[in-house]
C-alpha atoms as an extended CHARMM CRD file, in Angstrom:
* protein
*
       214  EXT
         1         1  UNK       CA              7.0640000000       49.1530000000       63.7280000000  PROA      1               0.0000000000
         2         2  UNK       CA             10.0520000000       50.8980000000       64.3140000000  PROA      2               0.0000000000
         3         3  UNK       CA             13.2300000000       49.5080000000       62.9310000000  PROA      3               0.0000000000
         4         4  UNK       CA             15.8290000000       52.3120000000       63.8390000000  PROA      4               0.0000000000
         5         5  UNK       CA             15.7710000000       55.6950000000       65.7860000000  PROA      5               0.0000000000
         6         6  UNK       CA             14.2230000000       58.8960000000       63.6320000000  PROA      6               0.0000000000
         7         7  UNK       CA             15.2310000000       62.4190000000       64.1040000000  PROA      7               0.0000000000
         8         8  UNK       CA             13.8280000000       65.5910000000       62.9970000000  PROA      8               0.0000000000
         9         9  UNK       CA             14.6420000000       69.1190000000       63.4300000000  PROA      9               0.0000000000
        10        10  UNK       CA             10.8120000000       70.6670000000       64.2220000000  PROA      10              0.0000000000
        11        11  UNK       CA             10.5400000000       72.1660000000       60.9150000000  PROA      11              0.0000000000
        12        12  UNK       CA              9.6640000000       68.3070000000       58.8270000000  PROA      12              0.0000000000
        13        13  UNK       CA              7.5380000000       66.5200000000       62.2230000000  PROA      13              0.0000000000
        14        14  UNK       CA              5.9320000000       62.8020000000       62.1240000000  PROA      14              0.0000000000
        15        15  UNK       CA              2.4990000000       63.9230000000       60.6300000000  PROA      15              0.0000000000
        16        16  UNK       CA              0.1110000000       61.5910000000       60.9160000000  PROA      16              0.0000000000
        17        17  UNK       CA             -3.2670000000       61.9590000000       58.5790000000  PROA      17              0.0000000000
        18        18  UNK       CA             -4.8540000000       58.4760000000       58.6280000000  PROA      18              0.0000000000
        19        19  UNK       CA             -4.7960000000       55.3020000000       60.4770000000  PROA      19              0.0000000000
        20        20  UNK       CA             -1.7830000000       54.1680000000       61.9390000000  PROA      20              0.0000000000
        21        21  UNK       CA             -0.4220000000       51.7410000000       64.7830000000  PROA      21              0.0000000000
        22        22  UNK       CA              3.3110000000       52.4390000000       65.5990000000  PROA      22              0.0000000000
        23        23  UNK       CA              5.1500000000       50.1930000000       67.8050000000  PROA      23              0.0000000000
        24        24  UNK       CA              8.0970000000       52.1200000000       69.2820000000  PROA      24              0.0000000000
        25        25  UNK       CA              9.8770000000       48.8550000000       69.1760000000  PROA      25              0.0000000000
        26        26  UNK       CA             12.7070000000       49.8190000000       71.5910000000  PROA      26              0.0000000000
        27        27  UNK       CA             13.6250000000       52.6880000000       69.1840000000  PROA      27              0.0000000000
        28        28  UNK       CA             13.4550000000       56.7210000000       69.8170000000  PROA      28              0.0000000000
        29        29  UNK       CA             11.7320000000       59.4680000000       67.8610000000  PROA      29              0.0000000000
        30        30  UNK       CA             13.1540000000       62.5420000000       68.7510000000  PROA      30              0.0000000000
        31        31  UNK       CA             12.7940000000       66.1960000000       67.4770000000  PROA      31              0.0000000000
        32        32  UNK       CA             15.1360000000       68.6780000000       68.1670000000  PROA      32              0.0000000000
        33        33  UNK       CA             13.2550000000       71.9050000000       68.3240000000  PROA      33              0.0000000000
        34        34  UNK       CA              9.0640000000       71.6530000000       67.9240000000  PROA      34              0.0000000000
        35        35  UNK       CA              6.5700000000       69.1160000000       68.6700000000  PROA      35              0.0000000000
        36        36  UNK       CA              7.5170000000       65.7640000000       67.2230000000  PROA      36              0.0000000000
        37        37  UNK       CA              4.7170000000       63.5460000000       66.6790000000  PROA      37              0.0000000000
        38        38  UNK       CA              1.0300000000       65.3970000000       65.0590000000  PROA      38              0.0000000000
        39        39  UNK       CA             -1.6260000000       63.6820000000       64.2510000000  PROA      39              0.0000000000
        40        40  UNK       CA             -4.2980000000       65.6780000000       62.2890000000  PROA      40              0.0000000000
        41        41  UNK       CA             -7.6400000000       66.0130000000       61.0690000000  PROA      41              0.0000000000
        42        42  UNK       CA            -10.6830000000       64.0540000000       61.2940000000  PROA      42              0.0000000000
        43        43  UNK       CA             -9.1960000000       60.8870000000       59.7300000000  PROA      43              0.0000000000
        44        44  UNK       CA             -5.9360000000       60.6510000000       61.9020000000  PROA      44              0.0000000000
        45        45  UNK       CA             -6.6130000000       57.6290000000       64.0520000000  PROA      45              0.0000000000
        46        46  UNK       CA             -3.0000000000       56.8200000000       65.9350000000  PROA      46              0.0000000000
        47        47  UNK       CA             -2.3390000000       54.3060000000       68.4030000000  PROA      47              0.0000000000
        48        48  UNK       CA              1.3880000000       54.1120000000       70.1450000000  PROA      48              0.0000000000
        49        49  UNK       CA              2.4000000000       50.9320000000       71.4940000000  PROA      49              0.0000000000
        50        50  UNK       CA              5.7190000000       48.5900000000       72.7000000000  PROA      50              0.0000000000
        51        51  UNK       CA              9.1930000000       49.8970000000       74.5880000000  PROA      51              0.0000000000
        52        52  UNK       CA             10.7640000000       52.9580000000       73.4960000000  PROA      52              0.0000000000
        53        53  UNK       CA             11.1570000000       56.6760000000       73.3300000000  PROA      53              0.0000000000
        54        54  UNK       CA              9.8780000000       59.6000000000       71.6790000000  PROA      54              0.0000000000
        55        55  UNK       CA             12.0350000000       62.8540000000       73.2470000000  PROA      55              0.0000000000
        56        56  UNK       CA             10.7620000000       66.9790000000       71.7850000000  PROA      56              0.0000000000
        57        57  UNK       CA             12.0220000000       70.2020000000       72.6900000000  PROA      57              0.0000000000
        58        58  UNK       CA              8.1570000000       70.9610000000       73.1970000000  PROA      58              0.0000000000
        59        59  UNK       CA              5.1480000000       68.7030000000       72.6600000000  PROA      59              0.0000000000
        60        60  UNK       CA              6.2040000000       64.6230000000       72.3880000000  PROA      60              0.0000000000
        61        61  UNK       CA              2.2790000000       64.1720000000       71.2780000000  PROA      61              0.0000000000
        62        62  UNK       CA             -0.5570000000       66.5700000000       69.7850000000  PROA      62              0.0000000000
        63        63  UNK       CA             -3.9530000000       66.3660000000       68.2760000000  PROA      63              0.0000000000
        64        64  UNK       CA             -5.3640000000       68.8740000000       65.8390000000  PROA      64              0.0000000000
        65        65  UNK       CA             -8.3760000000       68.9870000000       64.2890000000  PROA      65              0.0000000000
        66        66  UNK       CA            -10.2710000000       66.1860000000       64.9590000000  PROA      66              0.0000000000
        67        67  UNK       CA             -7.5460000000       63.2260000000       65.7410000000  PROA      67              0.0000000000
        68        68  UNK       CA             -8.0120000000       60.4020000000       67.5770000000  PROA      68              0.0000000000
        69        69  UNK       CA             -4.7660000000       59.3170000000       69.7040000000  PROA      69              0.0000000000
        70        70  UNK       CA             -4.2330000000       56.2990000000       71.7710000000  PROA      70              0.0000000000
        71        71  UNK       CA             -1.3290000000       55.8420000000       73.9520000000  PROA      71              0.0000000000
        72        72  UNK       CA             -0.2720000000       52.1630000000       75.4660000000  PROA      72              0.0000000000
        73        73  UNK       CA              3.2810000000       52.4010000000       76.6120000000  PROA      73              0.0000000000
        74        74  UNK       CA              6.7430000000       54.3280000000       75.9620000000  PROA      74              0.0000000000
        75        75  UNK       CA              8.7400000000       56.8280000000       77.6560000000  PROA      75              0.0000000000
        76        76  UNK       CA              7.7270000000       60.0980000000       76.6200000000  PROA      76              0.0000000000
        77        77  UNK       CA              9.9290000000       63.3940000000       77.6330000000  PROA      77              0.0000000000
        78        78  UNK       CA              9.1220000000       66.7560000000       76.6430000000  PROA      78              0.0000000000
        79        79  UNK       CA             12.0820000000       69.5850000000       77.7710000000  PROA      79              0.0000000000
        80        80  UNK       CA             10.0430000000       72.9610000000       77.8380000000  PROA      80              0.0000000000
        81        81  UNK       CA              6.2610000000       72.4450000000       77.1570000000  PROA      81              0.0000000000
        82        82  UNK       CA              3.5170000000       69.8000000000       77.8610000000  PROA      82              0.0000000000
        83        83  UNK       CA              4.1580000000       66.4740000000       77.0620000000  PROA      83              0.0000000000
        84        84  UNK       CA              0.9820000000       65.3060000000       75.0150000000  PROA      84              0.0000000000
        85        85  UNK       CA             -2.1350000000       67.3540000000       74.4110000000  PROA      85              0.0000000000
        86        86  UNK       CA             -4.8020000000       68.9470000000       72.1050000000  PROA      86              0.0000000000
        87        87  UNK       CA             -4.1570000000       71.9330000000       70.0390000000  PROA      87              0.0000000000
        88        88  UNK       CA             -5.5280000000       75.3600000000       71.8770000000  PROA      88              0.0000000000
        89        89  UNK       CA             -6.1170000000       77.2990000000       68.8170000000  PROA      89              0.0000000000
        90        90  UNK       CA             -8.9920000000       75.5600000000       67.5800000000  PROA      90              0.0000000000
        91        91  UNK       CA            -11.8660000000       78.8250000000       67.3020000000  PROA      91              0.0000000000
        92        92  UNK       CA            -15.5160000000       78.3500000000       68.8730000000  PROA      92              0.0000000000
        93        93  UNK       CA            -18.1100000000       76.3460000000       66.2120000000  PROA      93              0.0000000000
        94        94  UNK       CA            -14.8490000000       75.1740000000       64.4720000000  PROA      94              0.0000000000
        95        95  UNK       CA            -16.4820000000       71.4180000000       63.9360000000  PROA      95              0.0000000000
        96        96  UNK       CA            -12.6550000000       70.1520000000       63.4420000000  PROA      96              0.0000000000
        97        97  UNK       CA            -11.6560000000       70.7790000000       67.0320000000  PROA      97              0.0000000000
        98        98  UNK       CA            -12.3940000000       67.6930000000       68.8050000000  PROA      98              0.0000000000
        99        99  UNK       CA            -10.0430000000       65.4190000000       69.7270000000  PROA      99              0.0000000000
       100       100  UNK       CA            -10.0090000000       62.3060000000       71.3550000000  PROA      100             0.0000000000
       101       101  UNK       CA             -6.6270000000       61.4380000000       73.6490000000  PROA      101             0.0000000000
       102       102  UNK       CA             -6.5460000000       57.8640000000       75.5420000000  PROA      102             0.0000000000
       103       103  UNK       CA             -3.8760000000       57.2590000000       77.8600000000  PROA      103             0.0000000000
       104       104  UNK       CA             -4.0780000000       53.3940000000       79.1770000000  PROA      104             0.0000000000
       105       105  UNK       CA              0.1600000000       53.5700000000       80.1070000000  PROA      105             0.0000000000
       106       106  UNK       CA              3.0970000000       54.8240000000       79.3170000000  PROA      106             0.0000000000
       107       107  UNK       CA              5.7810000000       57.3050000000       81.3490000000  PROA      107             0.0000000000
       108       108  UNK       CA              5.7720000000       60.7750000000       80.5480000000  PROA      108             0.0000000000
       109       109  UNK       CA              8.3070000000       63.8600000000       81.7080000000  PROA      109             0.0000000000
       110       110  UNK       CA              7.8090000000       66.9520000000       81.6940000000  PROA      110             0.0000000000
       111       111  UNK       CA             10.1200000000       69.8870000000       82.1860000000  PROA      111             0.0000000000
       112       112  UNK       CA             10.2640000000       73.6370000000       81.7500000000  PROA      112             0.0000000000
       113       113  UNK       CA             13.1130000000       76.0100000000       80.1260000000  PROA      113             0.0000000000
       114       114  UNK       CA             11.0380000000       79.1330000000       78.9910000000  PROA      114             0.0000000000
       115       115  UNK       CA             11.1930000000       82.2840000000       81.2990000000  PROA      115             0.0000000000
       116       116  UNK       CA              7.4670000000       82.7970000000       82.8830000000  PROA      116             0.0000000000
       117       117  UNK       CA              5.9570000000       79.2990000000       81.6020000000  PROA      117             0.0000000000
       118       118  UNK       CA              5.4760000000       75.8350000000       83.9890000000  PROA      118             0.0000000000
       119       119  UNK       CA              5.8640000000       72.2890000000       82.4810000000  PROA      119             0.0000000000
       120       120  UNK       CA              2.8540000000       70.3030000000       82.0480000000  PROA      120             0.0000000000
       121       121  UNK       CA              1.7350000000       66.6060000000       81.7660000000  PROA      121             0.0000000000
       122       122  UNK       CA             -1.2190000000       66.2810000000       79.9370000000  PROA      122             0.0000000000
       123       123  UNK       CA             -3.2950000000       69.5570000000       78.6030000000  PROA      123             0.0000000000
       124       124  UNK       CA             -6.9190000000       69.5530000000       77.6940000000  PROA      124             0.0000000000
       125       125  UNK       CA             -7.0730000000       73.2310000000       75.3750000000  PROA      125             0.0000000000
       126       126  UNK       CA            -10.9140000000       72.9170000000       73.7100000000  PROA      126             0.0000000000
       127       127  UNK       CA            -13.6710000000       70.7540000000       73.2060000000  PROA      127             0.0000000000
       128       128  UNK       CA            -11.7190000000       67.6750000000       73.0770000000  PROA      128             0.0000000000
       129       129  UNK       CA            -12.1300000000       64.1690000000       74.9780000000  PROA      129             0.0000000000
       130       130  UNK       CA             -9.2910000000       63.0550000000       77.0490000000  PROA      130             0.0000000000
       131       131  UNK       CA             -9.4000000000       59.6960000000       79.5370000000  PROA      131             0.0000000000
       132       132  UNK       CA             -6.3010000000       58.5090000000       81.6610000000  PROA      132             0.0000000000
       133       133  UNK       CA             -6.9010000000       55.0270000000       82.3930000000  PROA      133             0.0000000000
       134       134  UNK       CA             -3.0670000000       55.0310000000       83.3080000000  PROA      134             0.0000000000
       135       135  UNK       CA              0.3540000000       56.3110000000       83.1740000000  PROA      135             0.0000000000
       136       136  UNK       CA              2.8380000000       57.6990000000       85.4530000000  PROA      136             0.0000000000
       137       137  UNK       CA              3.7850000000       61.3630000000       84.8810000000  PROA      137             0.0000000000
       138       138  UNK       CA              6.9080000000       62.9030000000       86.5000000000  PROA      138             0.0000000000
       139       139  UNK       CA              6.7680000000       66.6270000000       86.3030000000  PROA      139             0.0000000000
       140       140  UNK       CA              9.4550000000       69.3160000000       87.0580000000  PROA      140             0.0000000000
       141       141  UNK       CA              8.4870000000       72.8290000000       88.1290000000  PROA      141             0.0000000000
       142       142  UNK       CA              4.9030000000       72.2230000000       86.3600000000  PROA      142             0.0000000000
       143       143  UNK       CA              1.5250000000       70.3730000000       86.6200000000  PROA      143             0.0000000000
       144       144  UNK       CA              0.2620000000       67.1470000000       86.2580000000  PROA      144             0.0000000000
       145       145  UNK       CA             -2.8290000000       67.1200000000       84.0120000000  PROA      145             0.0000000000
       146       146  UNK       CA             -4.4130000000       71.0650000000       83.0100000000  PROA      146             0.0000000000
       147       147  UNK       CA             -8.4380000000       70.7010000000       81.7850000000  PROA      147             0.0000000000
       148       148  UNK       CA             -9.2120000000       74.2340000000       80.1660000000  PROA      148             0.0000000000
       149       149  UNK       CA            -12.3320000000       72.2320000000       78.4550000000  PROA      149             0.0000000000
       150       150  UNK       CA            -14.0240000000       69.5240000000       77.1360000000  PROA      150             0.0000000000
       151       151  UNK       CA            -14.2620000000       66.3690000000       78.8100000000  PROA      151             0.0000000000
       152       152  UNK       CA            -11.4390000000       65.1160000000       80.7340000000  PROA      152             0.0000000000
       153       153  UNK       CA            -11.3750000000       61.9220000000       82.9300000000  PROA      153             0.0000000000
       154       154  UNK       CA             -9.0640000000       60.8730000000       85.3060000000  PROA      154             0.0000000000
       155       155  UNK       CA             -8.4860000000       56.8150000000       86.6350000000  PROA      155             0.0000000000
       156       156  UNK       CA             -7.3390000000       55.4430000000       89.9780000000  PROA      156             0.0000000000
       157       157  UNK       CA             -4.7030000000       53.9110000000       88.1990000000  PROA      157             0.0000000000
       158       158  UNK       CA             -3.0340000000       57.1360000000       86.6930000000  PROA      158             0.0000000000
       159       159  UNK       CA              0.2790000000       58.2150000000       88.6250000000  PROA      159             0.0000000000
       160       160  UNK       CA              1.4540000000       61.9390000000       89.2520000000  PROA      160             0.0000000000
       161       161  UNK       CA              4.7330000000       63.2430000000       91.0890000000  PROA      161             0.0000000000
       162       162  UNK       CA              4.8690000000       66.8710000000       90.6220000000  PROA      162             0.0000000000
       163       163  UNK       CA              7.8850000000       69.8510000000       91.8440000000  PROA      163             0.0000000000
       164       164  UNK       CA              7.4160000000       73.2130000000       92.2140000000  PROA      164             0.0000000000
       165       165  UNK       CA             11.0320000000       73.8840000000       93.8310000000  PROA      165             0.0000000000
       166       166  UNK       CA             12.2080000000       76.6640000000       91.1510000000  PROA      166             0.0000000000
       167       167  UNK       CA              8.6930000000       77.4870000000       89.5980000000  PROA      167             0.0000000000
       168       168  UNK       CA              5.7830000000       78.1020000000       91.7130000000  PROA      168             0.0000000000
       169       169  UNK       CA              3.2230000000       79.0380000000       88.9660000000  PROA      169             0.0000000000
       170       170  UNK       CA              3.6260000000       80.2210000000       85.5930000000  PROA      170             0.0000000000
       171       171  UNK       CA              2.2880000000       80.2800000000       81.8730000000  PROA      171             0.0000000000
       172       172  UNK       CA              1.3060000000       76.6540000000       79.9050000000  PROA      172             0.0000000000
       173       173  UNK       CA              0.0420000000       77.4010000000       76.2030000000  PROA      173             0.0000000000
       174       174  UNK       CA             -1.1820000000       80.6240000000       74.7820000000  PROA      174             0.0000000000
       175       175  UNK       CA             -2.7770000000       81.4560000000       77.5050000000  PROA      175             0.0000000000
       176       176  UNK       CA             -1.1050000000       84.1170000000       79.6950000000  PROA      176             0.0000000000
       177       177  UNK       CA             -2.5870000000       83.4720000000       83.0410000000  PROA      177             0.0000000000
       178       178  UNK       CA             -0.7360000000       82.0870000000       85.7430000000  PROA      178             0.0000000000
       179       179  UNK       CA             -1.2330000000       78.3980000000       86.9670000000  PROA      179             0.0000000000
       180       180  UNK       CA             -0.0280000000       76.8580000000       90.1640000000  PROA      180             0.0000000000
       181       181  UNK       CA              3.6190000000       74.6050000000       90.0680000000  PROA      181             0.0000000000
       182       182  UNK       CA              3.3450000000       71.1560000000       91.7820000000  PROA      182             0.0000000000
       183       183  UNK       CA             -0.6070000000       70.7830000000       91.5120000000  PROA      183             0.0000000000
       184       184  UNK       CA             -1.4520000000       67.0840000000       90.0160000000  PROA      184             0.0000000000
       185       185  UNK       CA             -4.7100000000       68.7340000000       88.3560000000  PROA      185             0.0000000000
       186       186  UNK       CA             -5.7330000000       71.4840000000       87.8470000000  PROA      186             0.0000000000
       187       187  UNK       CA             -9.3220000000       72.6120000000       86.2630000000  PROA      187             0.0000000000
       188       188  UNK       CA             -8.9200000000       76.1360000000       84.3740000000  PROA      188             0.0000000000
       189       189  UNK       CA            -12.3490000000       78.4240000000       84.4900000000  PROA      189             0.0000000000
       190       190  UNK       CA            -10.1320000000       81.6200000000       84.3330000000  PROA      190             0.0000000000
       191       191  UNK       CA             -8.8000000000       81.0950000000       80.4290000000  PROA      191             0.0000000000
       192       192  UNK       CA            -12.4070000000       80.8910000000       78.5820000000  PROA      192             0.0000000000
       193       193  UNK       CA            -11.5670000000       78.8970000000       76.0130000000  PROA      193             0.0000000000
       194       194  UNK       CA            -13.9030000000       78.6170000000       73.1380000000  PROA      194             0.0000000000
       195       195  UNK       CA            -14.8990000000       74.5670000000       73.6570000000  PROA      195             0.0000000000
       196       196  UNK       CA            -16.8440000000       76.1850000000       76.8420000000  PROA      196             0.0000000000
       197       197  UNK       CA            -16.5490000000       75.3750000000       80.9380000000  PROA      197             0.0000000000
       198       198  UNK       CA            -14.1950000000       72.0690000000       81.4400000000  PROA      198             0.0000000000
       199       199  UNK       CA            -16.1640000000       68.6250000000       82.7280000000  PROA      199             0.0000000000
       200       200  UNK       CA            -13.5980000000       66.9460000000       85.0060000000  PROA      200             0.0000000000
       201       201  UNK       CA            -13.9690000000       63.5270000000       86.5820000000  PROA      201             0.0000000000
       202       202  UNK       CA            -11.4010000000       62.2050000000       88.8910000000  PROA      202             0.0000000000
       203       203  UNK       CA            -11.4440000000       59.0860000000       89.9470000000  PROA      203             0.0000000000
       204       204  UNK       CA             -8.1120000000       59.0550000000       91.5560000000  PROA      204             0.0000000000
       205       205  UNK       CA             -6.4910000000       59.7440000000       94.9400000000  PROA      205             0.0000000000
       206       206  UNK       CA             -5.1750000000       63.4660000000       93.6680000000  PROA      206             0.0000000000
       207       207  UNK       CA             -6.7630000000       66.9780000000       94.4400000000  PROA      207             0.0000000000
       208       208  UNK       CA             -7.8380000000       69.0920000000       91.9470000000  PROA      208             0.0000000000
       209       209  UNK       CA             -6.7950000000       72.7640000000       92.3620000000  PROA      209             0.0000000000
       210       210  UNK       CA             -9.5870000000       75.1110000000       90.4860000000  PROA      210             0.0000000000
       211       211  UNK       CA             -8.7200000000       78.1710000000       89.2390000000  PROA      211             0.0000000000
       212       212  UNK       CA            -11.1780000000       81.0470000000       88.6390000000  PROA      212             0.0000000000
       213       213  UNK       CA            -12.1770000000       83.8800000000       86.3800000000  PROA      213             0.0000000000
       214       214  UNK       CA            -11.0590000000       86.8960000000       88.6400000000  PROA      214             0.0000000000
């Protein structure tokens, strides 16, 4: 549990390498410059509950190599990059890459300062797992939820408000292939990415926008 606010400049982030339950406890994690929470490798098991904040100048959540991360509740804001995902540079047959994201609530902002790049809710880079049972993501000039592959579901419950008034597509990860500003999903066959073609189900009220290999 959280018993005061925690800043860090991008270059020491919250790493988080076994099993841990953090209750935000009103409190605000906030890094100034780089992702601020990781949690990584095969024993990283984090689950986020309670009221509070955590605020990054890119990613507010990521999973690498294996992690399991739950999310329950917070306010999550993320100023020029998706706000939680999976990490995209995971190679093909690399046993390590899958993660496992849960989303049951929480509120979650994205927004976009990097020439030639759109903001992005949730993104889905390799063979990972990712369900949204819930959540309500506000999105400026971006997306709402990008599946380049694995398994990504989608719930009736989950809420999406997207813009697109000074971006209308743009870059989101390493990938340099334009995707389409104020979309609430979008499902990504034109990247390739090494965890194979993207299983989507939505079981919400949004449209998903598909973009194909040329």
């Amino acid at each position: 549990m959280l018993g005061a606010n925690i800043t860090t400049n991008g270059s020491a982030p919250i790493v988080i390498t076994g099993t841990v339950v953090l209750d935000l406890n009103g409190y605000t994690i906030t890094s100034t410059n780089d992702v601020a929470i990781r949690a990584y490798g095969a024993n990283a098991n984090l689950t986020i509950n309670g009221n509070g904040s955590v605020v990054a100048q890119e990613a507010c959540v990521m999973a690498f190599y294996g992690a399991v991360v739950t999310i329950n509740g917070g306010t999550y804001t993320s100023y020029d990059n998706f706000v939680v995902g999976t990490n995209g540079t995971v190679k093909e047959n690399d046993d390590q890459g899958h993660n496992t994201i849960t989303i049951n609530g929480g509120t979650f902002i994205g927004g976009i300062q990097t020439a030639g790049y759109i903001a992005c809710g949730v993104y889905v880079a390799n063979s990972d797992t990712v369900v949204l049972n819930g959540g309500t993501f506000n999105i400026t000039d971006g997306l709402g939820i990008l599946a380049r592959s694995g398994n990504t579901t989608v719930g009736e419950d989950v809420v999406i408000n997207v813009t697109n008034e000074n971006r209308t597509a743009g870059w989101i990860g390493d990938k340099k292939k334009n995707m389409p500003a104020g979309a609430a999903i979008v499902w990504d066959l034109a990247s390739a990415y090494p965890g194979g073609v993207p299983s989507l189900v939505n079981n919400s009220e949004y449209e998903v926008v598909t973009v194909n290999a040329q």
